[in-house]
PAKEGU-513584 format. One line per 2 residues: for each residue x, y, z of C-alpha. Coordinates in Angstrom, 3 decimals, padded with zeros to 6 digits. Layout:
<pts>
X,Y,Z | ...
</pts>
This chain:
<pts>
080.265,-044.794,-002.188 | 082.034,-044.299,001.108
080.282,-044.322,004.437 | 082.713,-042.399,006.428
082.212,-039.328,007.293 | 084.294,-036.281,005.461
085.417,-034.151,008.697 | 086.041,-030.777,006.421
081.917,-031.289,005.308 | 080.961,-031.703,009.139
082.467,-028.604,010.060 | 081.179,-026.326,007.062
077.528,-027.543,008.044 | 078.305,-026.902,011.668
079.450,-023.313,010.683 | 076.033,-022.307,008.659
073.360,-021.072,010.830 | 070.099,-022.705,011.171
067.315,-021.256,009.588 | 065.600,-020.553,013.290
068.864,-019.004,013.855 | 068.776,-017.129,010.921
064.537,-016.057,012.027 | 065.691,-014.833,015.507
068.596,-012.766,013.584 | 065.821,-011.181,011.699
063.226,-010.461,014.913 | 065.878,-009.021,016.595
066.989,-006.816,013.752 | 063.144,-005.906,013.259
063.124,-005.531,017.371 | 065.800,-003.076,017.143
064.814,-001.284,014.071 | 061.401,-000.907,014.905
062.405,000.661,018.618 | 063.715,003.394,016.367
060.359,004.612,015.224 | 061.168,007.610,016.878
063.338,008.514,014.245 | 062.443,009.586,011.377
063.733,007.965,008.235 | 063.514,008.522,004.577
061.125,006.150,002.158 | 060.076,006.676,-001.573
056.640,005.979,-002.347 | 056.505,002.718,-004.562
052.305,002.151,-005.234 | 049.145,003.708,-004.227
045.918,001.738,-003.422 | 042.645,002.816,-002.478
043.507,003.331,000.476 | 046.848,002.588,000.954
050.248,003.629,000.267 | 053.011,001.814,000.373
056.935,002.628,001.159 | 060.365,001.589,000.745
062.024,002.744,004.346 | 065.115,000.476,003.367
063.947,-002.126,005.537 | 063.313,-006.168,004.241
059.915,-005.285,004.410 | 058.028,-002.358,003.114
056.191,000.329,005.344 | 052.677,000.966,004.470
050.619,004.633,005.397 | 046.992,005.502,005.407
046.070,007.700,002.021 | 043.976,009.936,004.378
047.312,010.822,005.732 | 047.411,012.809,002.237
044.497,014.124,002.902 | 045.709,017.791,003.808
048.671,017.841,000.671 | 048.029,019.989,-002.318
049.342,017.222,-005.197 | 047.761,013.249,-004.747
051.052,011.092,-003.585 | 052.624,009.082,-006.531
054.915,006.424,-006.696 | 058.698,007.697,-006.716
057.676,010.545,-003.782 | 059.990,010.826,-001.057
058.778,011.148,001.838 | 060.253,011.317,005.757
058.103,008.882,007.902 | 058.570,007.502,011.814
057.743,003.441,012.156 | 055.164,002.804,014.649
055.012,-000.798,015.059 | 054.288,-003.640,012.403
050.541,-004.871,011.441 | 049.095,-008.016,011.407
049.858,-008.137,007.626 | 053.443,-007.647,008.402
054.306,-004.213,007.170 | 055.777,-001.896,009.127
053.002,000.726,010.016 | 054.125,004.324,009.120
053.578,007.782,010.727 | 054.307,010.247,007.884
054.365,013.229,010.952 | 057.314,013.832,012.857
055.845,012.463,015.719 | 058.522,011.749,018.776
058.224,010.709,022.635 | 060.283,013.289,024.882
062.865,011.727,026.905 | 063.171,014.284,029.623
061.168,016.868,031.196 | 063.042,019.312,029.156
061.522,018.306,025.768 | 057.792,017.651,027.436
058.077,021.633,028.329 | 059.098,022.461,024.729
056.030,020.169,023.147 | 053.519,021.551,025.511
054.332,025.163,024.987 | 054.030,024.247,021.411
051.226,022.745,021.541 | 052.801,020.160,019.518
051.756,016.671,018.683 | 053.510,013.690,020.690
053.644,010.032,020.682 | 052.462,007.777,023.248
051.862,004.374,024.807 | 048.681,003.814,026.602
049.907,001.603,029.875 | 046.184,001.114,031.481
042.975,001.896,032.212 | 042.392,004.106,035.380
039.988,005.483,037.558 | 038.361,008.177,034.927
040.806,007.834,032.135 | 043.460,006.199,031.199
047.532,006.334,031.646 | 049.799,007.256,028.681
053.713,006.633,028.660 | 054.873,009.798,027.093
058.793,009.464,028.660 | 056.657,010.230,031.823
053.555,008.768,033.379 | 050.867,010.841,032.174
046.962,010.999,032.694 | 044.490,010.965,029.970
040.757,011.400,030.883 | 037.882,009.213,029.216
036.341,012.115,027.844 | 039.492,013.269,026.194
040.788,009.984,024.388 | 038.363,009.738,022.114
036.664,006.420,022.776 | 033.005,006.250,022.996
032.104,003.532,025.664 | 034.404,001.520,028.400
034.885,-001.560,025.968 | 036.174,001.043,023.317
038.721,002.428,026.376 | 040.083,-000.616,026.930
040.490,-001.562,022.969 | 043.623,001.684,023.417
045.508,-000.516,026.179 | 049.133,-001.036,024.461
048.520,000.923,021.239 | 050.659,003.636,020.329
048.805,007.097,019.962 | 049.145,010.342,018.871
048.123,013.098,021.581 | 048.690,017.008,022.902
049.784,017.463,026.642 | 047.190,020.286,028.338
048.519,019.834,031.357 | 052.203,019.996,032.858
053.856,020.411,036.318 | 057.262,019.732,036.516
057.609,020.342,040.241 | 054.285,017.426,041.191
055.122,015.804,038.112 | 051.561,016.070,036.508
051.210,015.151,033.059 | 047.505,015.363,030.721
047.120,014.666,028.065 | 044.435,015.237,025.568
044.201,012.542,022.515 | 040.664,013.467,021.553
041.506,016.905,019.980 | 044.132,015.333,017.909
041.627,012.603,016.229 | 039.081,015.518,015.451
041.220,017.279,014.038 | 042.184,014.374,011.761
038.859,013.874,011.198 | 038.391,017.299,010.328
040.871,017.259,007.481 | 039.927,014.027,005.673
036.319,015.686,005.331 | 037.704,018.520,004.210
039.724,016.089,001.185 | 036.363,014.084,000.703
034.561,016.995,000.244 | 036.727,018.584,-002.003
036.545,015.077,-004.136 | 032.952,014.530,-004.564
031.339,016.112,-007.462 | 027.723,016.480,-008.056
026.452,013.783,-010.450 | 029.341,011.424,-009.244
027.964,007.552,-008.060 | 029.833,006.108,-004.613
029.047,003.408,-003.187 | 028.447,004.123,001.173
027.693,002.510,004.350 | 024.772,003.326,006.105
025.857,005.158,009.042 | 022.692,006.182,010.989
019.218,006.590,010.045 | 016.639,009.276,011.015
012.685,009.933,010.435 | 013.604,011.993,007.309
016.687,009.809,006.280 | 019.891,007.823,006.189
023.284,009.526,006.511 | 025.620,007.494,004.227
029.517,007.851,004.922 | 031.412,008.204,001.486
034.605,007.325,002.901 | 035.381,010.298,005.796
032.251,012.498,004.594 | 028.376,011.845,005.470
025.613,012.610,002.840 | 022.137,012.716,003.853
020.076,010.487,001.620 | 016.307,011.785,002.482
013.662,009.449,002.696 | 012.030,010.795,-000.723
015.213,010.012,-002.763 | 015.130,006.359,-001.464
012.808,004.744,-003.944 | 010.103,005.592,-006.691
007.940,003.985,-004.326 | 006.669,005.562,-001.729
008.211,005.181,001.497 | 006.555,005.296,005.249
009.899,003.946,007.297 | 013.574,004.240,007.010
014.327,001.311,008.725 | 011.839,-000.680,006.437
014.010,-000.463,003.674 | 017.644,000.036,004.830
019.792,-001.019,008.189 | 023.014,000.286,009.529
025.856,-000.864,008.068 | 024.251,-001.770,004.927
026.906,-000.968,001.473 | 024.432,001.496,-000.490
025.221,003.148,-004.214 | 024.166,006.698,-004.293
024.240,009.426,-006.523 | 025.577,012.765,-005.366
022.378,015.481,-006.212 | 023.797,018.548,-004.584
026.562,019.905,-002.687 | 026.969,022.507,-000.045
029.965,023.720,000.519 | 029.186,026.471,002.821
027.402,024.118,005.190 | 029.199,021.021,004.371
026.173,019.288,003.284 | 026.197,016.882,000.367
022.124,015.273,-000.691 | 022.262,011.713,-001.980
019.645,009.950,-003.857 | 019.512,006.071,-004.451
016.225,006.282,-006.820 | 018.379,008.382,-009.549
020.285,005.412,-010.154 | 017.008,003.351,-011.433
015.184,004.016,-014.459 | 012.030,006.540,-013.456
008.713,004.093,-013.867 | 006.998,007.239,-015.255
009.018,006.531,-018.462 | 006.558,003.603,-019.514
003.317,005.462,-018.141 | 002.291,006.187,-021.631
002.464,002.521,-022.740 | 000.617,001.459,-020.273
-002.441,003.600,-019.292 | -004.876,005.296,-021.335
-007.545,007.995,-020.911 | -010.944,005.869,-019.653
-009.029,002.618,-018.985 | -010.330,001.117,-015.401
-007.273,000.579,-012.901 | -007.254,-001.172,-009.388
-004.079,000.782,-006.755 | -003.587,001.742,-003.011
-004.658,004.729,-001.342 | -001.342,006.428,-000.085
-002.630,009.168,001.475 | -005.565,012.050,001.803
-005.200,015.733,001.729 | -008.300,018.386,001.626
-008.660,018.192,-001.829 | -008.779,014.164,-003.049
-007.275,011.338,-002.393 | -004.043,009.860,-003.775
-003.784,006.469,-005.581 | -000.354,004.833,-006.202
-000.870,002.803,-009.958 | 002.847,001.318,-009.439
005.751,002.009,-007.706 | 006.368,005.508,-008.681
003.246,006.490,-010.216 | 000.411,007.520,-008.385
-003.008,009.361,-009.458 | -005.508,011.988,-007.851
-008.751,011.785,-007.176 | -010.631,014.934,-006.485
-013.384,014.706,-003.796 | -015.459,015.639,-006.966
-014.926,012.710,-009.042 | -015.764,010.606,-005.270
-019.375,010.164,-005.442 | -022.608,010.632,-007.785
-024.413,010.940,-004.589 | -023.345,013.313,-002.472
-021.008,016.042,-002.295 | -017.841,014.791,-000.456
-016.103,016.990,002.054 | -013.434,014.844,003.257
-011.737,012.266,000.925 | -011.381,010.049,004.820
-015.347,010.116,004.661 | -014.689,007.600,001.287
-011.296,006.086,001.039 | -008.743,005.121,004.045
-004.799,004.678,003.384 | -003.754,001.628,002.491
-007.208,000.545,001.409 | -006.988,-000.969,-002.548
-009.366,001.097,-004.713 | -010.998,000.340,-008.843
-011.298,004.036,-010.287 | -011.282,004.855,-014.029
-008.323,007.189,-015.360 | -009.909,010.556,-016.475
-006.463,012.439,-017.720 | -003.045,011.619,-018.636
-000.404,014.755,-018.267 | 002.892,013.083,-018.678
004.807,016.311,-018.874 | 003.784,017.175,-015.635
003.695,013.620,-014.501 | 000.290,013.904,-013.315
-002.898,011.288,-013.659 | -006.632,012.429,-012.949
-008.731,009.842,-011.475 | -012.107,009.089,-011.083
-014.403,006.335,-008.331 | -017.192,007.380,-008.911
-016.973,006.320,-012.895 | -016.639,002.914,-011.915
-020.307,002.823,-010.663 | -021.784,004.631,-014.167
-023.588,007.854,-014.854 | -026.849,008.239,-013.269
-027.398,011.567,-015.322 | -027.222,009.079,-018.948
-030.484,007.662,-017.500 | -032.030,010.146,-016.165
-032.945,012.352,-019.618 | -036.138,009.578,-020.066
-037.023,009.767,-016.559 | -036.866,014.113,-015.679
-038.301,015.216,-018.986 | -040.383,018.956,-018.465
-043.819,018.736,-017.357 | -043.141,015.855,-015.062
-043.460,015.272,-011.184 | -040.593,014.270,-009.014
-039.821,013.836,-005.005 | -037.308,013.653,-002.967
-035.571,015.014,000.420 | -033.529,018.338,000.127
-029.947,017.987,000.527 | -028.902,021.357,000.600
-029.088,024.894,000.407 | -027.865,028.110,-000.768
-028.993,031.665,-000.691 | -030.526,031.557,-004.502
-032.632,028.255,-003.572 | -032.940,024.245,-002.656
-031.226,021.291,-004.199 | -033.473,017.820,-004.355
-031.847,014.547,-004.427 | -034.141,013.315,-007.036
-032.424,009.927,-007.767 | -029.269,008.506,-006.608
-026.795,010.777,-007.998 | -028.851,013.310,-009.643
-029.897,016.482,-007.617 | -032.436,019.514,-008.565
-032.791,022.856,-008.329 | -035.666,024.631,-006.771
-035.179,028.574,-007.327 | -036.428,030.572,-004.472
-038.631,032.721,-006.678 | -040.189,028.899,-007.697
-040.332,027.906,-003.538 | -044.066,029.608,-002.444
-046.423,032.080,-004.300 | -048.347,033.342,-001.222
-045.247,035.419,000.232 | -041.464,036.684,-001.339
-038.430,034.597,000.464 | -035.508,035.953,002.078
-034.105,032.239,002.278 | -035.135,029.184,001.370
-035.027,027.662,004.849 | -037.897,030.430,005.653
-040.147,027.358,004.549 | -038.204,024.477,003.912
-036.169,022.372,005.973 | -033.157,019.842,005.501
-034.442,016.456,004.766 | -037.807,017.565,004.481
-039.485,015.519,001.345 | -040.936,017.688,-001.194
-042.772,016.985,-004.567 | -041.925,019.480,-007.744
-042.772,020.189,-011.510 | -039.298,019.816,-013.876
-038.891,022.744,-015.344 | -035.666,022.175,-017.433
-033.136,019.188,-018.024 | -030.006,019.772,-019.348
-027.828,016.726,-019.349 | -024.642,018.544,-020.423
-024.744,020.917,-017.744 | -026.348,018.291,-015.497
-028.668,020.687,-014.544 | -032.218,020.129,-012.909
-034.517,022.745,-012.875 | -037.433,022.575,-010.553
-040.361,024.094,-009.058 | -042.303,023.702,-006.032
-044.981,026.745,-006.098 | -046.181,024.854,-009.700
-047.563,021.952,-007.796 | -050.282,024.493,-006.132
-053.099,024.922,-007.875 | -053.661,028.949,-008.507
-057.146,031.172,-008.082 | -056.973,031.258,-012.627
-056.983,027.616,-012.117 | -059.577,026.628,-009.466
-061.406,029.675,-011.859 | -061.457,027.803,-015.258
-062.184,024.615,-013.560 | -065.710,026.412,-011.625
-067.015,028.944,-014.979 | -067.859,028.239,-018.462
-068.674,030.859,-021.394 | -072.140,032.401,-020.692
-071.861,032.208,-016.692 | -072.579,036.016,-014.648
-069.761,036.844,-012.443 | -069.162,040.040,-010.877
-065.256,041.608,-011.155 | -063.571,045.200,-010.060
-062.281,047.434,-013.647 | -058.826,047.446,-013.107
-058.278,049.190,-016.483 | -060.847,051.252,-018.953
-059.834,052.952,-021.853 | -062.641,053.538,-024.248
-064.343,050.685,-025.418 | -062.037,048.056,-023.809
-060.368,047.545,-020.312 | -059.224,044.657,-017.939
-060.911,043.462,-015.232 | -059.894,041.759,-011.961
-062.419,038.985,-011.190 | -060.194,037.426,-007.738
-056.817,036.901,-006.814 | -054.838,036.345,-009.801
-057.728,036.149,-012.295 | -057.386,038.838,-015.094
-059.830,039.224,-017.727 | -060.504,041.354,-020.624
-063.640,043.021,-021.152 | -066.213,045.047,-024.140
-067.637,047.919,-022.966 | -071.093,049.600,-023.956
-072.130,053.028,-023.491 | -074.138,052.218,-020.237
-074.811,049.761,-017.953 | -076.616,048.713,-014.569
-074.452,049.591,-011.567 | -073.948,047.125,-009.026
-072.325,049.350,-006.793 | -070.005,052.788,-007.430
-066.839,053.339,-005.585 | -066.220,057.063,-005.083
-062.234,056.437,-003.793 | -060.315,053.734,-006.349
-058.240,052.948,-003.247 | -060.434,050.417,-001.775
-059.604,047.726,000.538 | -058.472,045.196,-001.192
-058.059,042.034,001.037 | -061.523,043.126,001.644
-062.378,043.096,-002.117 | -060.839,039.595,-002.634
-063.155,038.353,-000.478 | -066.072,040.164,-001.833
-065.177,039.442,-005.319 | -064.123,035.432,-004.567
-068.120,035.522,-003.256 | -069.726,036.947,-006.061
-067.827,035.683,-008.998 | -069.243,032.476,-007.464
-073.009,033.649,-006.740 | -073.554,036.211,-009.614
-075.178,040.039,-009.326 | -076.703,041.220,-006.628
-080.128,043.022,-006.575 | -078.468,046.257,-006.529
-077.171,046.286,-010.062 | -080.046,048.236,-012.040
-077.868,051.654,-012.069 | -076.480,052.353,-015.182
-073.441,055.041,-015.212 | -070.581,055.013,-017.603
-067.768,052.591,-016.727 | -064.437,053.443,-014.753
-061.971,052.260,-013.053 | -062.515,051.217,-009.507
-066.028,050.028,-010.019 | -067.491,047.256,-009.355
-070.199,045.656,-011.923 | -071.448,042.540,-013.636
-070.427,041.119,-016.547 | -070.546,037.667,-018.473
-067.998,035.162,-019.352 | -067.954,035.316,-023.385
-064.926,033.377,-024.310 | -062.507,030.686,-021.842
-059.406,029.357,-022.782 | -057.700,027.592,-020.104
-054.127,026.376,-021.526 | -053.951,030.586,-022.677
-055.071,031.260,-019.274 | -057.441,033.814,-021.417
-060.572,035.024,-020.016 | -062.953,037.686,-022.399
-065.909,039.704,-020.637 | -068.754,041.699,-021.663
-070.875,044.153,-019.357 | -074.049,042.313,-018.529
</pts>
């Protein structure tokens, strides 16, 4: 092979550009092309992402457009759509970034007077940040306040330096040259209109996936991609939950499930706990009627207590089913949130999703015991606990309370209310009258434990003793006679016998008569009993005991 050099080759290589000359050919075509953005050219549509669409503008590369610049268009874009788009610059990717508005900068004073009495939409340069604002090349050095640009803080003002916007001019004076501009309106209004899309998207029963845009006491608002939805702190979990922030952070990717949407109001609910199977669904597996469970008070209300089982399930317990002991008024006064309780299940409902609890179970039935110990006849004490206008309750045993009628409280005097004689606390000994362990009912009576004057009678007399009595009663050959307070007897009559002393008015005195006759049931006749009259009611005479019988409370007389 030859070594020397072939002049024709030399001089074709020589002729063929480099390929950095061929690069810089390329920028400055691009440099040119793109400083006609102004102009609007004509693309087809050639794919659709999620969130992109892309363009052939007849350039080397394609031109790309946000699909919430669709957001407004009756019929999705599709690829082979024409559409007529401006070029705003080129992205970081390399595609040329597309306006698909007919957005242009006014060259003269002329066409900023036509835009601004249209109120129309113009492009601009933002040159610099300024004492309140910013300044905007718009074909003329305009002013743009801070509050107007639509940036929320300083560092987000000085993010617009040398980016192309979009913006309305509110202000113009040719003569001082004075241009606003307002760039805030214009992003709203975007804004505006992609919600308006999403909305119109989002069906109820849908799953999205969302971002955690804020949270709140109640909730988290989740962004769905240009719409919020208020997820409320209910809908978060099956368990229950105290605080927002303990369970999700802003910024966090969430999937949801759309429960309800307001049009009207522009609301849309959210729930995250729809998504997961309900724990209620294996309640019926896993508890049973009497079976003893350990879970954490959630919270109290006036009525019982609340106990969560598992995530999702929780149970009641009724300040009834508290304590054996007492009678709770405030479920605080026995449980505290958070505190971990044993109760045993009284009720399953799964329809209604409802589970009756009980504490006091755990610590067994002091009524099952107490049949052997309160049988009637027998003697208890104990402090009363409470009242009511009918009578007294007596805690009798821990657990197990009595009931002291007030007709069964005194015998000397009728009640109005028990608390006439009685007092809170006070210990008190009765006589059980009743038990009824179904009912759980304790009858009992205080007046019982007293002896009475037929008592302290059949304990002083026997058959044959004289004692002296007022006729209460006398028809014919039989009547009843009062022999002291309380003590009834009936009595054979004769024909005749001695007087002991007549009373010519049967309304006598009778406190006075008690007395006498509570002295001379005890001492016998007097001397003054050799009358004889026939026998009425009112008098006074002798007569002796013929026939006792204490457990009848039975006393029979004769005249003497």
């Amino acid at each position: 092979m030859s070594n020397e050099t072939n002049p024709e080759v030399e001089a074709t290589v020589e002729s063929t550009p480099s390929f950095g000359e061929m690069l810089s050919q390329y920028e400055q075509s691009h440099s040119h092309r793109t400083g006609e953005g102004n102009k609007q050219l004509k693309g087809n549509v050639v794919s659709v992402t999620a969130d992109s669409v892309f363009v052939d503008i007849g350039y080397k590369t394609e031109g790309v457009l946000p699909l919430t610049a669709f957001a407004t268009d009756a019929e999705p874009v599709k690829p082979g759509d024409s559409l007529l788009v401006s070029v705003k610059g080129r992205n970081e990717e390399g595609y040329y970034e597309l306006s698909k508005l007919k957005v242009e900068q006014p060259k003269d004073w002329e066409s900023l007077e036509e835009a601004f009495a249209a109120k129309a939409i113009i492009s601009g340069t933002v040159t610099g940040v300024v004492k309140g604002g910013l300044t905007v090349d718009v074909g003329v050095r305009a002013f743009m306040p801070g509050s107007r640009s639509g940036a929320r803080d300083a560092t987000d003002l000085e993010k617009l330096v040398g980016q192309q916007i979009r913006c309305r001019i509110t202000k113009l004076d040719v003569d001082d040259e004075d241009v606003v501009v307002d760039r805030r309106s214009v992003v709203e209004e975007e804004e505006r209109s992609t919600k308006e899309q999403r909305l119109a998207e989002v069906r109820e029963g849908e799953t999205f996936s969302g971002t955690v845009r804020s949270l709140a006491a109640y909730g988290a608002f989740i962004d769905l991609g240009g719409v919020d939805g208020l997820l409320h702190i209910g809908e978060i979990s099956w368990a229950r939950v105290n605080k927002v922030e303990e369970v999700l952070s802003v910024g966090q990717t969430v999937d949801v499930k759309v429960l309800k949407i307001d049009p009207e109001n522009r609301r849309i609910s959210l729930s995250m706990k729809q998504l997961l199977p309900h724990p209620w669904d294996t309640v019926p597996e896993k508890y049973v009627q009497g079976q003893r469970i350990r879970g954490i008070v959630t919270r109290t209300t006036d009525f019982g207590a609340f106990v969560e089982l598992e995530p999702g399930v929780e149970g009641m317990v009724h300040l009834s089913e508290m304590s054996w002991a007492k009678k709770v008024r405030k479920a605080d006064d026995m449980v505290k949130v958070g505190e971990t309780v044993e109760a045993v299940i009284l009720g399953i409902n799964v329809a209604e999703r409802r589970i009756s609890l009980g504490l006091k179970q755990t610590l067994g039935d002091p009524w099952v015991e107490a049949a052997d110990r309160f049988a009637p006849g027998s003697i208890v004490e104990g402090p009363i606990s409470s009242f009511t206008k009918f009578g007294a309750f007596v805690q009798v045993a821990e657990g197990v309370e009595g009931m002291v009628h007030i007709s069964e409280i005194t015998a000397d005097k009728r009640l109005n209310h028990p608390q006439d004689v009685l007092r809170n606390g006070q210990v008190v000994q009765a006589k059980v009258l009743e038990f009824d362990k179904e009912k759980r009912q304790l009858r009992l009576s205080i007046k019982q434990m007293v002896p009475t004057g037929a008592e302290e009678f059949f304990a002083e007399h026997h058959v044959g003793d004289l004692v002296t009595g007022r006729v209460i009663e006398a028809t014919g050959e039989r009547g009843r006679v009062e022999l002291g307070e309380g003590v009834i007897a009936s009595c054979r009559f004769a024909a005749e016998a001695p007087a002991t002393e007549q009373s010519t008015n049967s309304s006598l005195d009778l406190s006075a008569l008690t007395t006498l006759l509570n002295a001379k049931w005890k001492g016998g006749p007097t001397a003054s009993s050799q009358k004889t009259e026939s026998v009425n009611a009112g008098q006074i005479r002798s007569f002796r005991i013929v026939r006792l019988e204490s457990e009848l409370k039975e006393i029979e007389l004769e005249l003497a």
